[in-house]
C-alpha positions as CSV (number, residue, x, y, z in Angstrom):
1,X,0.0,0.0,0.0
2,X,0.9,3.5,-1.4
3,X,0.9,6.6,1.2
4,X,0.1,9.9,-0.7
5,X,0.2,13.5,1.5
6,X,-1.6,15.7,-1.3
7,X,-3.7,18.8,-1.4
8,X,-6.6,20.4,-3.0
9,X,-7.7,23.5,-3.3
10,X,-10.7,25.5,-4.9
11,X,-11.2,29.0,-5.4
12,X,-14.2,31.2,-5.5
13,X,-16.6,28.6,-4.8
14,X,-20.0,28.7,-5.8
15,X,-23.7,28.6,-4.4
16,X,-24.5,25.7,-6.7
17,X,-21.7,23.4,-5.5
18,X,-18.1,23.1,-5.8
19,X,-16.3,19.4,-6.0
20,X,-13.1,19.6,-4.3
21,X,-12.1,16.4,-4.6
22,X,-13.1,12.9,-5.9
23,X,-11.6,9.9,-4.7
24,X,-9.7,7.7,-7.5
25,X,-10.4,4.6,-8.5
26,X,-9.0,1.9,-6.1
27,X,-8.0,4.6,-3.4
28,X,-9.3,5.6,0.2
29,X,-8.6,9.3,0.6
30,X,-8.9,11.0,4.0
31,X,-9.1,14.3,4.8
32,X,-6.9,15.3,7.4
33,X,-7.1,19.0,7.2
34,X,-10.3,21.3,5.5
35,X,-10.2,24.8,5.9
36,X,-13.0,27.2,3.9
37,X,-11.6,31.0,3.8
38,X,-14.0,33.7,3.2
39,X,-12.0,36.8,1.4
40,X,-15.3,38.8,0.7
41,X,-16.8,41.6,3.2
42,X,-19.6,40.1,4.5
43,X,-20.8,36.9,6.2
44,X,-21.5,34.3,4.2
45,X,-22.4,30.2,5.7
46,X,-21.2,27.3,3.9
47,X,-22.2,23.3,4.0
48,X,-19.7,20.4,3.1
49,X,-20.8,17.3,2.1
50,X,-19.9,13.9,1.2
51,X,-21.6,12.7,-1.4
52,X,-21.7,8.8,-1.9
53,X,-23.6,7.5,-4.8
54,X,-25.3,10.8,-5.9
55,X,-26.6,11.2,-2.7
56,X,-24.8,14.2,-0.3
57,X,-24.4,13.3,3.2
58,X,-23.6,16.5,5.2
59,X,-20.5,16.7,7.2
60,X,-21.5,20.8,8.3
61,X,-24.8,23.0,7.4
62,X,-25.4,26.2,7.0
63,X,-22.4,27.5,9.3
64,X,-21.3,30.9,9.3
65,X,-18.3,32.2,8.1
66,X,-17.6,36.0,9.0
67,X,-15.8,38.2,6.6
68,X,-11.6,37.8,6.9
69,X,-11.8,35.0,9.0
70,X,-11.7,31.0,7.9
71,X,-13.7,28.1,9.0
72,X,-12.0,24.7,9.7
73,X,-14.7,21.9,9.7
74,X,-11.8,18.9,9.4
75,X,-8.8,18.6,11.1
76,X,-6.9,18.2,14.4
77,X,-8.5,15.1,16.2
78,X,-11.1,14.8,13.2
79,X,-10.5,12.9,10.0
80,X,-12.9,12.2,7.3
81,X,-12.6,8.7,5.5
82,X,-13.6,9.0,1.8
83,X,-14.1,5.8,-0.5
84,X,-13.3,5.0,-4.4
85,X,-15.7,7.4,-6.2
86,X,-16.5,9.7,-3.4
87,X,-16.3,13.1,-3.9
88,X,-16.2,16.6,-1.0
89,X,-18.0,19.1,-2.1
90,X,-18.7,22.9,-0.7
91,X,-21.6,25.0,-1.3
92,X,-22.0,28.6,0.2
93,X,-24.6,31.2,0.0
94,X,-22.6,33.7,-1.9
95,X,-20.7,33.2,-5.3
96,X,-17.1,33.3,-5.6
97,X,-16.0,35.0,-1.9
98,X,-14.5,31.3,-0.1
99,X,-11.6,29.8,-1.1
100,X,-11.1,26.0,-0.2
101,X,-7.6,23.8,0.6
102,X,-8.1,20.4,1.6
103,X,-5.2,18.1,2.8
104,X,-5.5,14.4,2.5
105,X,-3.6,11.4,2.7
106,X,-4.8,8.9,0.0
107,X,-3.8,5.5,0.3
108,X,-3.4,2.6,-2.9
């Protein structure tokens, strides 16, 4: 077995849904660190979500993020243990003011 460190990031995500990241084929990926960065000037809430099979199971909801300031919903003590196909994705209530970085360890 193959240990990865590798990051992700996404910028400007949108109200519709941004994927950050989508497990490869034959790899467990976990997220060890998720931090979502809002750069615009007023508060805006985000939700992360796994999504499994089409279906998005939520890891946060509708949790504010005030203007300057960054939200970390993974990390320290908590990991998040992804599966071959799935994918992290962010959604916020205001286009194109968070930026997203996501470290993970994937394993082959």
């Amino acid at each position: 077995m193959a240990n990865t460190f590798k990051s992700y990031v996404a910028a400007n995500v949108l109200t519709g849904g941004t994927v950050v990241y989508t497990v490869p084929s034959s790899t467990t990926g976990t997220v060890i660190g998720l931090s979502l960065s809002n750069k615009g000037t007023a508060t805006v809430t985000a939700n992360v979500f796994l999504t499994r099979s089409s279906v998005d199971y939520s890891i946060i909801s509708n949790v504010p993020i005030t203007s300057g300031s960054t939200l970390v919903p993974v990390g320290a003590e908590q990991k998040l243990v992804m599966q071959d196909a799935d994918e992290l994705k962010i959604t916020v209530s205001a286009n194109s003011v968070v930026d997203c970085i996501a470290s993970l360890l994937e394993t082959t």
